[in-house]
C-alpha positions as CSV (number, residue, x, y, z in Angstrom):
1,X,-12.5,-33.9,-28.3
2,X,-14.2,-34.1,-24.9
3,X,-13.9,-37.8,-25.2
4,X,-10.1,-38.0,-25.6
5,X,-9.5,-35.5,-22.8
6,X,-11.7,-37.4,-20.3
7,X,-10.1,-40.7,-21.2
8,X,-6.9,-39.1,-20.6
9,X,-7.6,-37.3,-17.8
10,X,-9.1,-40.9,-16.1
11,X,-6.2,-43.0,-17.8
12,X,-3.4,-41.1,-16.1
13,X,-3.2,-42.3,-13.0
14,X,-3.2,-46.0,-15.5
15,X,-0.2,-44.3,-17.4
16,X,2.3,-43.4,-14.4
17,X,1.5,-47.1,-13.2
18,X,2.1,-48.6,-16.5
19,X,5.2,-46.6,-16.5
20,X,6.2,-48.2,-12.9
21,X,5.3,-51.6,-14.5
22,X,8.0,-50.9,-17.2
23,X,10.6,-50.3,-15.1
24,X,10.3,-53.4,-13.3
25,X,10.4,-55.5,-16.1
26,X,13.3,-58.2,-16.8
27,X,13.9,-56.7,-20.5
28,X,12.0,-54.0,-22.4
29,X,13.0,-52.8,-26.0
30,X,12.9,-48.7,-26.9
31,X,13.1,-46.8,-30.0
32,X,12.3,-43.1,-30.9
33,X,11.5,-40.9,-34.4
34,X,10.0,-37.8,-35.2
35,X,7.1,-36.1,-34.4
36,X,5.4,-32.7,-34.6
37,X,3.7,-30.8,-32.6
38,X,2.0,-27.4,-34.0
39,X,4.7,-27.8,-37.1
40,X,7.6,-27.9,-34.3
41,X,10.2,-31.0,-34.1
42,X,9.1,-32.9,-31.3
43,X,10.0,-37.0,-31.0
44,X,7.6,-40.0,-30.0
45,X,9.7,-42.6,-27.6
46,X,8.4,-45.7,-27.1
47,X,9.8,-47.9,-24.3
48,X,7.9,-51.5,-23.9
49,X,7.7,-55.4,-24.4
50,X,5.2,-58.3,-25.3
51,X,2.9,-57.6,-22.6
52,X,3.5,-53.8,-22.3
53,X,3.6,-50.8,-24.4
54,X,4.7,-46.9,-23.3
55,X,4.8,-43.9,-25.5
56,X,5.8,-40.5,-24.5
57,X,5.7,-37.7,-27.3
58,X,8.6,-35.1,-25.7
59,X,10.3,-32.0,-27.8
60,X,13.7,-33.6,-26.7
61,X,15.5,-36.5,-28.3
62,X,18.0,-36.9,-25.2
63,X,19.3,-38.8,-22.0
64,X,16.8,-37.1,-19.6
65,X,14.2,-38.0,-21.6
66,X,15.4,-41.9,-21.3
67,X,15.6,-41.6,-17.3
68,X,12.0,-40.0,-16.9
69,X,10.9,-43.2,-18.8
70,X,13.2,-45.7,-17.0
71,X,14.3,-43.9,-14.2
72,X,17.9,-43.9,-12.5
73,X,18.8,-47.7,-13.4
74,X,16.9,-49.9,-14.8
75,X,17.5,-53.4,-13.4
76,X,16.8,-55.1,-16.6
77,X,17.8,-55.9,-19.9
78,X,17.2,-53.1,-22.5
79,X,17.2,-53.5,-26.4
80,X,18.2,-50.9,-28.4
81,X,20.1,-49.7,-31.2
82,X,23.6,-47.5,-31.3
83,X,22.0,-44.3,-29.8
84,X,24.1,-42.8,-26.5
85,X,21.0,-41.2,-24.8
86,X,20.0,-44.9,-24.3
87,X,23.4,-45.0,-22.0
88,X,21.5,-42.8,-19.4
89,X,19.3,-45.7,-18.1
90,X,21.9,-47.7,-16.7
91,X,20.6,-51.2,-17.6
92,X,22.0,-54.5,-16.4
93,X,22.6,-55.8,-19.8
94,X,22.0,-54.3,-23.2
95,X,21.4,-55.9,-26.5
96,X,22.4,-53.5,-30.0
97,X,19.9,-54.2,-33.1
98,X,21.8,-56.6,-35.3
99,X,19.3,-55.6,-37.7
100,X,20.9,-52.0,-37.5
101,X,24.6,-53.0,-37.6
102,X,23.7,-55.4,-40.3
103,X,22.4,-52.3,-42.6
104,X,25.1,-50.3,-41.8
105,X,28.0,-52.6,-42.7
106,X,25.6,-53.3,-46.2
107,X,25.9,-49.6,-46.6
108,X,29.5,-49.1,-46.6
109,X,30.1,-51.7,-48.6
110,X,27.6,-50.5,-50.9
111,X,29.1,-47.2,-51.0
112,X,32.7,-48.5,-51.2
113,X,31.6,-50.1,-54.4
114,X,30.5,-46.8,-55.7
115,X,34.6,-45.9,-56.0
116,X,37.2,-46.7,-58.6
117,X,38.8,-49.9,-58.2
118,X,42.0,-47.9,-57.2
119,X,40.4,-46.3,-54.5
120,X,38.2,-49.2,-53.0
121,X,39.5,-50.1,-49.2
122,X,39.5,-54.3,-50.1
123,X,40.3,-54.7,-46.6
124,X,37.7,-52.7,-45.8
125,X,35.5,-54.5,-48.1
126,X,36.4,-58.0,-46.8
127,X,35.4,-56.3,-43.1
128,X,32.1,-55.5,-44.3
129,X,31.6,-58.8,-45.9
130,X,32.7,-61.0,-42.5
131,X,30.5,-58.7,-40.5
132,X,27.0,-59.6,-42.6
133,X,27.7,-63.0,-42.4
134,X,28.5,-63.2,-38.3
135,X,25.9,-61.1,-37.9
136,X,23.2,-62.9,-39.9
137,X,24.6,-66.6,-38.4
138,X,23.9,-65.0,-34.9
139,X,20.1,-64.1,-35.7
140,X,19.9,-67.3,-37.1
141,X,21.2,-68.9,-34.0
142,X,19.5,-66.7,-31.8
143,X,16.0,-67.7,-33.7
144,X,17.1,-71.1,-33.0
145,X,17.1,-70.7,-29.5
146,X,13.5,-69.3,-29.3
147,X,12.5,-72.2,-31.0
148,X,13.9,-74.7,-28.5
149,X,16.3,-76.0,-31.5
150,X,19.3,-75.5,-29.7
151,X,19.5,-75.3,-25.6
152,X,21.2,-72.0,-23.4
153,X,24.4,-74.2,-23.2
154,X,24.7,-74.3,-26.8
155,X,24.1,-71.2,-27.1
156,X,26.3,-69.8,-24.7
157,X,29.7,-71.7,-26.1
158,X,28.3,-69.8,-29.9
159,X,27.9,-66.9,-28.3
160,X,31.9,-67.4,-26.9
161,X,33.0,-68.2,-30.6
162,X,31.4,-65.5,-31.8
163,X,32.9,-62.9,-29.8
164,X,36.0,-64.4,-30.7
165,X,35.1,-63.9,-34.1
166,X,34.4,-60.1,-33.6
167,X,37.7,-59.6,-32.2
168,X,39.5,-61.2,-35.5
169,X,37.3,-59.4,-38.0
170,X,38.2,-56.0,-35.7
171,X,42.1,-56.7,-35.7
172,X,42.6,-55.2,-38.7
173,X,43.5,-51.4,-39.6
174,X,41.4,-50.1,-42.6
175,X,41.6,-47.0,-44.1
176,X,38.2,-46.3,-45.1
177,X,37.0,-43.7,-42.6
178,X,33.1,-45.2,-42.3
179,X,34.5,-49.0,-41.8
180,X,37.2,-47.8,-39.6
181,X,34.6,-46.4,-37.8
182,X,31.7,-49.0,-37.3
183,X,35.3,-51.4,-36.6
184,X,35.6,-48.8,-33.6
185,X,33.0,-49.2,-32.2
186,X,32.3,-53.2,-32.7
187,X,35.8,-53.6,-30.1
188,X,35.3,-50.7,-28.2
189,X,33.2,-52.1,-24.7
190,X,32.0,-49.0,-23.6
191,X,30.1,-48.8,-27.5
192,X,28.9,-52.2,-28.8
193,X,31.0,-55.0,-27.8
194,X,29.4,-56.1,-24.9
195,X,26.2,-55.8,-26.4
196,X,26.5,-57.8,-29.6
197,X,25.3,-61.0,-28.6
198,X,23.7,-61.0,-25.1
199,X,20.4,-62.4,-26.6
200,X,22.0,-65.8,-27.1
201,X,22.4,-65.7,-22.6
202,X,18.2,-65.3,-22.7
203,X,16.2,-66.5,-24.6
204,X,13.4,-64.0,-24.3
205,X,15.5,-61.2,-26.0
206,X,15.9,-60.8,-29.3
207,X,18.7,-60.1,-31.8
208,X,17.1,-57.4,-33.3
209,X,15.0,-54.5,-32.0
210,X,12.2,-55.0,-34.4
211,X,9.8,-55.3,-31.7
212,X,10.4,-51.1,-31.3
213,X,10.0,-50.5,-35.0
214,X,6.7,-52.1,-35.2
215,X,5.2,-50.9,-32.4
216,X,6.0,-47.2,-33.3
217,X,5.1,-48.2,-36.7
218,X,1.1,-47.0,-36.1
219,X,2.1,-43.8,-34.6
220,X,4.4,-43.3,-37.8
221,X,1.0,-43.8,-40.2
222,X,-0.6,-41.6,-37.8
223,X,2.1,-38.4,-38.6
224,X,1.9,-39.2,-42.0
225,X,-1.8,-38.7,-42.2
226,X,-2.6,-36.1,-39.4
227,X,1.1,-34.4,-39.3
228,X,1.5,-34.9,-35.8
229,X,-0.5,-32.9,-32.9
230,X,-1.2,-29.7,-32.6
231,X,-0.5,-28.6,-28.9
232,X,0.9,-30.1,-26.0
233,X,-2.3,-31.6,-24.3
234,X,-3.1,-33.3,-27.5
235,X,0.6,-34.9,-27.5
236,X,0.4,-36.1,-24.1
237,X,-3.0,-37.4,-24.4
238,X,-1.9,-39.3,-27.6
239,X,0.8,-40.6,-25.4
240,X,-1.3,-41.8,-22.7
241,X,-4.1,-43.2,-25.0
242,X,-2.0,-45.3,-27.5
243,X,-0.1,-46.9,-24.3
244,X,-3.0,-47.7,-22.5
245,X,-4.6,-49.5,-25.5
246,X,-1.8,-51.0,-27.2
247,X,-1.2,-52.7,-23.5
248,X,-4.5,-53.8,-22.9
249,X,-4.3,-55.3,-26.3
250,X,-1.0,-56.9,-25.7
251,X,-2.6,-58.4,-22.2
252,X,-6.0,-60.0,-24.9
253,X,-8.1,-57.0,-23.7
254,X,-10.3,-55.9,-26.2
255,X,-9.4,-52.2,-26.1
256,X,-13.4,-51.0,-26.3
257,X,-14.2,-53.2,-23.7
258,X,-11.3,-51.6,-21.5
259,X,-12.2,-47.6,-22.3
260,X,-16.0,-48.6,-21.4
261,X,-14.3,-49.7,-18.0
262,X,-12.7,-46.6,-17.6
263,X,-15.3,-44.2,-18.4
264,X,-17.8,-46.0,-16.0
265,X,-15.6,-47.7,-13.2
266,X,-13.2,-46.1,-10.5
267,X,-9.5,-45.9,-11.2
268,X,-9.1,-49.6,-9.2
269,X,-11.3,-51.2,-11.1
270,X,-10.1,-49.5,-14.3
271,X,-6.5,-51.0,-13.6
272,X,-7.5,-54.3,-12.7
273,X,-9.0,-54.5,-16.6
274,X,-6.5,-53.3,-18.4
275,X,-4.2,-56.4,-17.3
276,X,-5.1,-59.8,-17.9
277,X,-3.7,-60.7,-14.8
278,X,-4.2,-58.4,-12.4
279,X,-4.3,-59.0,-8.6
């Protein structure tokens, strides 16, 4: 126990920096679940990309949680899926999980299914079905262009048929409630328009926002097993720990080497170790 308190209490200085770091990245990806803390809802947030990782563990699942991770505007290109607190930090650009929208169209199809003939929406049904396939083309494309297969101008004239493909999937009325819905907010540009398909303008982002899910994967295994934390100092050190090393392992620090750095080397010197390249 003395051990994680005095790595936290040396890391911190390492965690509001990191934090800094984040916010002047081109493109991060975030995600949230549950947590508990002493048997009360609380949520872990994670906010990061290749080469960083930030978790904060907070008892609120809203947008001033989102700004005291990225601040006022964040100059950058954030991934994320449909949730609204995510609207607080103001980013450049945004990407929505395919991955997410995918699922969803797959469910109301699924449930759609689950009605009499009489009553099954085939309009809505043929929605659903032109959806999974635009939406699994574009994350095939988009893989394409991290592989160098196809170039950014390619890319860019796909990305230009494929919003025009949105809009002719969205023209229709349906009356399914669910696919009327998720049609909503696929035209809507203050929801998911503009966000669809802004990986296939940078190749560095991604279509989906897997990259969140595995990285609060761990801490997922972790509430399984231990149930969460059990007081507020133990949540914020988790926090502060698990971002530290999942960072130093994402800059090809071995995390034991880095904690030996902190426990026996000045805050400076500390820093300089937990980034591969640090000046």
């Amino acid at each position: 126990m003395n051990f994680d308190r005095t790595a936290t209490q040396k890391g911190q200085p390492l965690y509001e920096d990191l934090k800094q770091k984040l916010r002047s990245s081109a493109y991060a990806h975030a995600d949230e679940t549950h947590w508990r803390q002493d048997g009360i809802n609380h949520f872990v947030w994670y906010a990061g990309n290749d080469q960083l990782a930030f978790y904060l563990i907070d008892r609120h699942r809203s947008a001033e949680v989102v700004r005291s991770i990225f601040g006022q505007h964040f100059d950058g290109i954030l991934n994320t899926d449909g949730y609204a607190a995510y609207n607080a930090a103001n980013a450049k650009e945004r990407q929505s999980c395919l991955a997410h929208l995918l699922r969803k169209a797959k469910e109301i199809k699924q449930q759609i299914l689950l009605k009499k003939p009489r009553f099954q929406d085939k309009h809505a049904l043929r929605f659903c079905d032109r959806i999974i396939i635009l939406f699994k083309h574009a994350c095939e494309v988009g893989h394409q262009l991290l592989m160098e297969d196809i170039d950014c101008h390619q890319a860019k004239k796909l990305r230009k048929k494929f919003y025009s493909e949105i809009r002719s999937i969205c023209s229709v009325q349906l009356t399914d409630k669910k696919a009327q819905n998720l049609r909503l907010r696929l035209r809507d540009p203050t929801k998911e328009y503009q966000r669809l398909f802004t990986f296939l303008k940078y190749p560095q982002i991604q279509a989906t926002n897997n990259h969140a899910e595995r990285s609060l994967r761990p801490l997922v295994i972790f509430r399984k097993i231990c149930m969460g934390t059990r007081s507020a100092d133990g949540s914020y050190s988790h926090s502060v720990l698990s971002s530290l090393l999942v960072t130093a392992n994402r800059q090809g620090n071995h995390p034991l080497c880095f904690l030996k750095i902190l426990f026996t080397a000045d805050t400076a010197i500390a820093q300089s170790a937990l980034y591969h390249n640090s000046h």
